[in-house]
Structure formats: structure tokens, C-alpha cells
N, C-alpha and C positions, 0 to 999 in steps of 0.2 A: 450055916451058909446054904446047905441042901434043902432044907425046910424052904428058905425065903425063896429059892429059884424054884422048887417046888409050891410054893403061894403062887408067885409070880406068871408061872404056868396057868396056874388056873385063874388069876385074875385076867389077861392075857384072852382064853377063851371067852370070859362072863362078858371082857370089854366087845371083844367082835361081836356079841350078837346084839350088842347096843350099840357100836358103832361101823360096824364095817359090812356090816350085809347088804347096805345101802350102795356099796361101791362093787360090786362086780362088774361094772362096766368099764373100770378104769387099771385096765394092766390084770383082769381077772384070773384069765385062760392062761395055759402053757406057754410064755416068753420063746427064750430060745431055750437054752440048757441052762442045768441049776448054776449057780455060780459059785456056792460054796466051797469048791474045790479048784476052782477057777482062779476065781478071784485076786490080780497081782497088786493091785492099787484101789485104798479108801482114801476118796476126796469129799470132804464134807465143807458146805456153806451155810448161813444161816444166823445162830443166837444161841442162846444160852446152852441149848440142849448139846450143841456142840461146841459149845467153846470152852478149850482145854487151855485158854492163860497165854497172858502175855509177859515176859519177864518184867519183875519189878513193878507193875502195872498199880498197885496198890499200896503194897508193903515192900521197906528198906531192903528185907530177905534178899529181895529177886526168887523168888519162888512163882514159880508159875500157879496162880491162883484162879480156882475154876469157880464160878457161883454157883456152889452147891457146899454141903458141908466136905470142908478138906481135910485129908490126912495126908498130914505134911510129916515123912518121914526124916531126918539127916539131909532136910533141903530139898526132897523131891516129895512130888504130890501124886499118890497111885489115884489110880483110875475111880471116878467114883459117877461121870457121867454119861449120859443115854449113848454118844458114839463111842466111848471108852468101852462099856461094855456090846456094842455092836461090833465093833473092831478086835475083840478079843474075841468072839464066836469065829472069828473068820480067819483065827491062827497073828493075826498083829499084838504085837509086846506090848505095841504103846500108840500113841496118834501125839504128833506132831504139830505144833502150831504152823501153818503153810509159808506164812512169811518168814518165819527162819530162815528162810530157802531163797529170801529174795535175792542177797550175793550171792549166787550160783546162776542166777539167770534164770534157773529149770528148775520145775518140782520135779522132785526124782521119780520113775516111773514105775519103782513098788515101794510098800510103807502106808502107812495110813496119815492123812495129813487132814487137818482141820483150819480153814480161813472163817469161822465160824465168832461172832463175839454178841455179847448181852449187847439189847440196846439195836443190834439191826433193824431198819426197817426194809421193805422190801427192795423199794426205788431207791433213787440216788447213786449217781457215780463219784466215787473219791473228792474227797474237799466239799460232797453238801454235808446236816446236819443229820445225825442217827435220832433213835425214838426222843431221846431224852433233849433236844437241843444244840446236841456236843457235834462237833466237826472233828475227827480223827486226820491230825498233819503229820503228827509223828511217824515216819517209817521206819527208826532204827527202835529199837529194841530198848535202849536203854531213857527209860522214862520216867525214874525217881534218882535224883543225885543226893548224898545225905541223907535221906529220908526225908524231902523235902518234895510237896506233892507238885504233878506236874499237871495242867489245866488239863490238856487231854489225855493224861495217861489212860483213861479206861473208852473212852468215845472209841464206836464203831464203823466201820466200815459197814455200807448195808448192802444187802445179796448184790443186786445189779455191780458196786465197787467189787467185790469178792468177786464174783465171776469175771470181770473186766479182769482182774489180776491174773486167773488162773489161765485165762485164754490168751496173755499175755506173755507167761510161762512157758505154753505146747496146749497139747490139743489132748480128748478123750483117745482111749483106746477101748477098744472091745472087752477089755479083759478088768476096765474099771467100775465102781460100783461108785454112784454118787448121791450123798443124800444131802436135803433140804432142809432144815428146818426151822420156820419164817410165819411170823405173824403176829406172837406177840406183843412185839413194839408197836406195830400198826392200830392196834388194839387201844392200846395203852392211851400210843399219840390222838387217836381219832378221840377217845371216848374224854379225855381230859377237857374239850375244847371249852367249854363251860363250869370248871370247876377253879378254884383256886388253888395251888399248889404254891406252896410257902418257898422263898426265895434260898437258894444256897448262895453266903458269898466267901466263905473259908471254913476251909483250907481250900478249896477249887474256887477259880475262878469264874468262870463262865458259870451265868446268872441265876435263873431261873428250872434248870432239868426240864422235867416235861413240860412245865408253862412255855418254854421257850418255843414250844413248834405251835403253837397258839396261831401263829401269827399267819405262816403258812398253811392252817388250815382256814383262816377264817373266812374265807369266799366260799366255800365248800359244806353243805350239808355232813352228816356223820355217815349218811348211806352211798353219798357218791364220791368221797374218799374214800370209804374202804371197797367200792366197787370197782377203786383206779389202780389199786391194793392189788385185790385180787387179779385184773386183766394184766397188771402185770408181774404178777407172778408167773403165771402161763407164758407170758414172754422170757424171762428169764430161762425158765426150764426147754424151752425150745432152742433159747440161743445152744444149751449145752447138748441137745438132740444135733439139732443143722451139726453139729461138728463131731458128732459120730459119737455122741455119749448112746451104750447102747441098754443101760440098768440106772434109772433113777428114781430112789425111794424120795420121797416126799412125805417130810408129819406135818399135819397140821396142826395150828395153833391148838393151845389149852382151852378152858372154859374161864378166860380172866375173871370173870365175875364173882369165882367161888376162892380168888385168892386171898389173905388178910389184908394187903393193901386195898385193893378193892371195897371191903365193904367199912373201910376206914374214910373211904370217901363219901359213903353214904347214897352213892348209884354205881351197887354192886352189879345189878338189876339190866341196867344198862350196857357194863363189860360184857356180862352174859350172851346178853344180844348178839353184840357184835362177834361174840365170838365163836357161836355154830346159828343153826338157824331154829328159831325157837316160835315161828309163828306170830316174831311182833310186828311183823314189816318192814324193820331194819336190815338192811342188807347186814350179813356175818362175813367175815374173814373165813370162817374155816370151812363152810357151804359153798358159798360165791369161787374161793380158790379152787374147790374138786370140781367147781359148775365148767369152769373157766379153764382148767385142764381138760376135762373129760370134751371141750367144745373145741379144743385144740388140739386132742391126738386120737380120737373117737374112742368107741366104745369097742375093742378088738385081739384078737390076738395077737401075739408079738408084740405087745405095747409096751413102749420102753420106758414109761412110767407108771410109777404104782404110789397110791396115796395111800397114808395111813392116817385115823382119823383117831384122836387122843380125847377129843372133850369128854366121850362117852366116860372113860374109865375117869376123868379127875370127878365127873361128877359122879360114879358109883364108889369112889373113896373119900369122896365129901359131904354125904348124904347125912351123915350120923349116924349111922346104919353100923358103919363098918368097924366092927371089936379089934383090928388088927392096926389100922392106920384113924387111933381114936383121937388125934389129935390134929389139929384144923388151924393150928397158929401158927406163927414161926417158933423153931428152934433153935436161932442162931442168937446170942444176947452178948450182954457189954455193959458192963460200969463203967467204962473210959467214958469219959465226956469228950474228951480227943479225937476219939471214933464217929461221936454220933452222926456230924454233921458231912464225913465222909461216906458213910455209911448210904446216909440219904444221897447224895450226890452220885454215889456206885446205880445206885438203883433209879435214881430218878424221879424219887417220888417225893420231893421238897424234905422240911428237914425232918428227922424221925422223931417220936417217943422216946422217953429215957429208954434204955437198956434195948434196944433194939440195934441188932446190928447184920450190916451185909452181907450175902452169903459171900461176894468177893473179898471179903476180911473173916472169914466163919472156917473153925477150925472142931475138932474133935475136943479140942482143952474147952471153947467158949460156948457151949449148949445148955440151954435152959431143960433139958429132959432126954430121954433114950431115943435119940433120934428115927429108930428104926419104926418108931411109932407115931410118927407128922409127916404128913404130905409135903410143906412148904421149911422149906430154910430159916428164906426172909419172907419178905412181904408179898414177893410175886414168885421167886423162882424154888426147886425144890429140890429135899435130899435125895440121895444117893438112892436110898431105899425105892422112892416112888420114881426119879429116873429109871432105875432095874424094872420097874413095870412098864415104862414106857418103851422100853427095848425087847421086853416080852410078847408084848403085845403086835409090835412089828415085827418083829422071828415069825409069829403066828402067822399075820397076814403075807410075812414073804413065802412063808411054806404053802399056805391054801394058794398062791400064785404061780405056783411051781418055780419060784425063782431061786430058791432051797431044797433039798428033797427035804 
């Protein structure tokens, strides 16, 4: 375990000078005081990177299952993602799904709490569609009876709904730490609008996954979606400024292009694009969002947002280069035929390949290889291992920001 956080360190630095020397303008300088002694409440919003499960949401268990590889111990699932381990740096046991908290009225005001879920897109308040097509109605918690699936058990809420909740709850405090992390859905949704994604119709109801936001995109180019993407993202993250948020980390989106789904599609090339800026003309998701912050809180000290910028390291751990993380496929597998079509529907990406299966059904028992050595799960989202780098690498940049000593 000291070795990998020891890798993790150093990949963490290799990534900053690929991706974050570009960003000293945004949250550079000495904030106010470090926060990590500070620090009474983690609220996190967003997608995968922080979504810690919803009860039941997949499997009869009721085990809160994260899309990442799980270790499901006697019913509970320890920590194995980006804010699990962000949240454990800053002394929290655990992070908390936020809506748990809805019968109480109030997120409680220390604890680490996550409104986070795969599938976010930026926009959208409560009752429209997430990346994949899905509308999230259900607010109680219990979303498999018998083990019998439930259409939207896993459909998201997307950032703008998440925030609309928490401000609905109470307000920031000084003493909280908020992080982001949004864009891969957008990615996913935008870059689909021309491809065909094969139809889910059981066990889940609802039709098509990401073909389904087809429809909604189709008045819109692929660079002036994700350019409404990004401007509103920057909105978002002000709404929680205006109300006295006074520490907001921001990750930006992956490198989608270099995921196994992606180049299953055969316009890997294309995710790419979209997803940092690579000089092809396409507006990116992960350029356009820090363009679009950095144009809404300047370029200054005391800036109460700080971006962190991830594509750099997925593409120095995707290169073929890298003897440590030498595997580029998913590690999450299944002979269930039972699964498959689940599987596809968790993720969105029509129906899967035999023996492929969801990182929201992916457990320590169902792996095709040593996990500690694959970037990816499934098809888009990633283990434990490469999360621990993406948490590395923002430790790094929150210390060069003096938001950390």
C-alpha cells in the first residue's frame, strides 16, 4: 500500500507538468488559510469520481455500490474512490450519500457527504434526462424490491439538480470544502450524436441509454453543446460562490477518447477532442470549463476556485509507455448472461460484449486480472488504483495553491 501512494506521488507530480502549469491563473496564489486542519464539512457534486452508491440501486444486496471495482466487505463497501480517498486525507471515516439526509431536512454540518452519481450531466434540474437518457424520479432510497430491477434505479441527477438540493438543505460555510467533478457524461452525450448505440429493453426499461439524448442534441453542433456545457458549468460553481462557498475544487473531465468504450465506437479520436483541447477545432469540455471559470472568477488571489486538470495523467497512463498500469481494458468481467444487458444499461453504452460487465455490479470476486494494473473497470469508468491517482494529483495541486500546507 506505501509503494502505490508512493507511485501515486510521483505520478501526481509527472501529471502537473502535463497538465496543470497551464492553470496558475485559476486559484494559483495563497487562498485564505490552509484548510486541512480546518476543514468541518466535504460536499461533493458531480459523477462517477464521486459517487459513493445508492442503496440497492443495482443489486438485491442493497449494498451501496460505487462504479469502480468494489470491496464489498459483510455488506459494506470501503472506500475505493477519488472522494473516498480525498475525504480520508482530511481525517472523514467515510462519505456519505447526501440524500440520505433528505428526511432530516439538513445535511448535517460536519461529515463528508457526496450528491454525486455516474451519468451526470452538467445542466438539468430534477426530472430532466442524465448522460445516458435516464430521468432520476425516485427519491426514496429503496429502488430494487426482490431483486426485481427498477427503471430508474441508477439514472442521475445532474450537477445543476445536485446543487438545487443542497441549497435547498442550508447554505456553505467557510469552514467547507466543495468539490466538482462533471463532464464526462457531457462528453459521452455530445460525441454519441452520430453513432448508433444498440437499444436496451431488459431488464431496464427505458430505451435506448445514450441514443436517447440523441434527440435533444440534434439542433446543436458537437462544439456548441459542449460550449453550453461548459458556460454552464461556471454557472453552477458561482451559484455555490454567491452563497458563501469559500474552497471549490474542481476535476475536470478524463481524456474519454482513450477509454475501452470509446474506441469500441470506432471515433475514439473524436471523445478525445472533446474532451481537453487538442488543436482540432472542436470545442473540449475540459479547456472550454477552466476557460469559462478562469472568465468568471479572474485570474487572482483569494480565488475560491481551483481547477484540477486529469486528462494529462489518463493519457500518460494510456500511452503504452507505462510498465505499472500495462493494462488498457476493462477488468471488470461476467459469464452471467443475466448481467450483460444490465451491465450496458448501468453505463449507457447500448448492450455490451459477452463477459463484460459494470463497474456498478464489479466486485473484487468478478475480475478478469490484478486490478492494480488497469486504468479502467469498465468501459469508461476506473479502478480504485487509477482513482488513487486522480486524488494524488489534486493533493499536489491543492498544495502548490497553498490550500494545504
Amino acid at each position: 500500500m506505501k509503494q502505490m501512494y508512493r507511485f501515486a506521488r510521483y505520478l501526481a507530480c509527472a501529471g502537473l507538468i502535463v497538465g496543470t502549469l497551464s492553470l496558475w491563473g485559476c486559484g494559483s496564489a495563497s487562498t485564505y488559510d490552509p484548510i486541512n486542519t480546518t476543514t468541518t464539512r466535504i460536499v461533493a457534486f458531480g459523477d462517477a469520481l464521486v459517487d459513493v452508491g445508492q442503496v440497492g440501486r443495482l443489486n438485491a444486496a442493497l449494498t451501496k455500490y460505487r462504479y469502480t471495482v468494489n470491496n464489498v466487505v459483510a455488506g459494506t463497501n470501503t472506500g475505493n474512490t477519488f472522494i473516498e480517498y480525498l475525504s480520508s486525507y482530511f481525517g472523514f471515516g467515510s462519505v456519505a450519500y447526501a440524500l440520505d439526509n433528505l428526511a432530516a431536512g439538513r445535511l448535517p454540518s460536519t461529515g463528508a457527504y457526496s450528491y454525486g452519481e455516474f451519468g451526470a450531466l452538467v445542466s438539468g434540474a430534477a426530472g430532466t434526462t442524465d448522460a445516458r437518457g435516464c430521468t432520476k424520479v425516485v427519491s426514496t432510497l429503496t429502488q430494487r424490491t426482490n431483486g426485481t430491477a427498477v427503471a430508474n434505479a441508477y439514472c442521475a441527477y445532474n450537477l445543476q439538480a445536485q446543487i438545487d438540493l443542497f441549497l435547498a438543505q442550508g447554505s456553505p460555510t467557510s469552514t467547507d470544502l466543495f468539490v466538482i467533478s462533471i463532464g464526462t457524461g457531457d462528453i459521452m452525450a455530445t460525441g454519441i450524436r452520430n453513432l448508433t448505440i444498440d437499444a436496451i429493453t431488459t431488464p431496464v426499461t427505458f430505451a435506448a441509454g445514450l441514443g436517447a439524448v440523441q434527440t435533444d442534441l440534434a439542433t446543436a453542433g458537437v462544439s456548441t453543446t459542449v460550449q453550453a456545457a461548459a458556460n454552464a458549468l461556471a454557472v453552477q460553481v458561482k451559484r455555490l460562490t454567491d452563497a458563501g462557498a469559500k474552497y471549490v475544487l474542481v476535476v475536470g473531465p478524463p481524456n474519454v477518447g482513450r477509454s475501452p468504450w470509446a474506441t469500441t465506437t470506432g471515433n475514439a479520436t473524436l471523445f478525445q477532442n472533446l474532451s481537453y483541447n487538442t488543436g482540432s477545432g472542436v470545442i473540449s469540455m475540459g479547456s472550454e470549463g477552466l476557460a469559462r471559470i478562469q472568465a468568471t472568477f479572474g485570474n487572482k488571489t483569494n480565488n475560491p476556485v481551483l481547477f484540477v486538470e486529469i486528462s494529462g495523467l489518463v493519457n500518460t497512463l494510456t500511452d503504452g509507455g507505462n510498465t505499472v498500469f500495462a493494462n488498457k481494458t476493462s477488468v471488470c468481467t461476467t459469464t452471467a448472461a443475466t448481467l450483460t444487458s444490465v451491465t450496458a444499461s448501468s453505463i449507457g453504452t447500448g448492450v455490451a460484449a459477452p463477459g463484460q460487465l459494470s463497474a456498478a455490479l464489479c466486485t473484487t470476486a468478478t475480475l478478469g486480472g490484478d486490478q492494480s494494473t488497469y486504468v479502467y473497470a469498465d468501459g469508461v469508468n476506473f479502478t480504485p488504483a487509477m482513482q488513487s491517482q486522480f486524488y494524488s494529483q489534486a493533493l499536489a495541486r491543492m498544495r502548490l495553491a497553498a490550500w494545504i500546507d
